[in-house]
N, C-alpha and C positions, 0 to 999 in steps of 0.2 A: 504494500500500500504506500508504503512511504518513495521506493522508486516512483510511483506513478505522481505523487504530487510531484515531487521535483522535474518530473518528464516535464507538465504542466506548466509549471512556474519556469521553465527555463522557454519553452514558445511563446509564454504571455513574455519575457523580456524581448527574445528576439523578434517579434512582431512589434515592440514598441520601438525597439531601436529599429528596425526596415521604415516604422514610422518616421521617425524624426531624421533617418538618413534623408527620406522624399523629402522633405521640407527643408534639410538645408541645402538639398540639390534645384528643389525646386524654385527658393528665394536668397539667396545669399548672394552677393557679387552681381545683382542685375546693372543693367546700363540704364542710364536716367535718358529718357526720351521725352523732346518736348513735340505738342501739336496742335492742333484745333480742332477743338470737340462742338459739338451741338446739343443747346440746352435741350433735354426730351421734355423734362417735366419738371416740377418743384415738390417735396416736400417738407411739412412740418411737422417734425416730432416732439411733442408734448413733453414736460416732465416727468416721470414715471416714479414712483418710490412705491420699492417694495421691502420685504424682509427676509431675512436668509439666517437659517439657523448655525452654529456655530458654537463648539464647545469651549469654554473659558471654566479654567479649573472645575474641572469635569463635572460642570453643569450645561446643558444644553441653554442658551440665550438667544433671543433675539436681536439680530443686528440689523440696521438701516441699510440698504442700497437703493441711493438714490442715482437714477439715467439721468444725465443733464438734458437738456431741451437743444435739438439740433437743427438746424437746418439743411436742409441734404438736395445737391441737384442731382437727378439722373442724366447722362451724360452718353450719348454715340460718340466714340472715338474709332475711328477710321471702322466703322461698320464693328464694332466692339461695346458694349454696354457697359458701364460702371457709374457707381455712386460718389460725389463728394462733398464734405461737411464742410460748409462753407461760414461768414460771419452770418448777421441779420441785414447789413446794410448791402453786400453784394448780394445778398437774396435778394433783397427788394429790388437791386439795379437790374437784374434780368429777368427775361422770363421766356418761358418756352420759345425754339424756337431759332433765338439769339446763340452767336459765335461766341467763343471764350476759347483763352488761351491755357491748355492743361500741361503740367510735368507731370510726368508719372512713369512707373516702371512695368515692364511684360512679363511676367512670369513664364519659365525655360518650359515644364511640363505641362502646367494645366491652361495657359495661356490667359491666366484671370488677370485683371489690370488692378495695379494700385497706385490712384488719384494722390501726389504729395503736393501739389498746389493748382491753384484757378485764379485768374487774373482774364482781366478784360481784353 
């Protein structure tokens, strides 16, 4: 019985570590690529607070987690969809539609885009 657990606990390691191999193969050392993207949409997300239990000298407690209020455009880049949290005042300056200039990087395997800036 006890070979079998360790069989067990040594594929639940090596399937975490094949995990985190992908991820740093898949985001590490990307090239920062600028472009121009087209506003899709806008949205507004709310504040959110919720609670998340957590043990503090092993009693179970309630903690706060509060989601800050975002503002978020969706964004076509070069026939590629991505979202990015922008201020409230550039929200206001555009809207659906409208060009903007985005930095952002291409991830190598899964081709997902991540938005590090938006400027007019």
């Amino acid at each position: 019985m006890r070979k079998r657990a360790l069989v067990y606990i040594a594929g639940i390691l090596i399937l975490a570590g094949l995990f985190f191999l992908f991820q740093a193969v898949d985001t590490l050392g990307l090239e920062v690529k600028k472009a121009s993207a087209r506003v899709i949409a806008r949205e507004h997300r709310e504040t959110v607070m919720g609670y998340r239990t957590e043990i503090i000298n092993n009693q179970p407690r309630a903690v706060a987690n509060v989601t800050p209020e975002m503002y978020v455009l969706h964004l076509d880049i070069d026939g590629h969809r991505a979202e990015a949290a922008v201020s409230h005042s550039f929200y206001d300056a555009v809207q659906p539609g409208d060009r903007v200039q985005v930095t952002f990087q291409k991830r190598r395997l899964t081709g997902g885009l991540r938005v590090l800036e938006v400027t007019k």
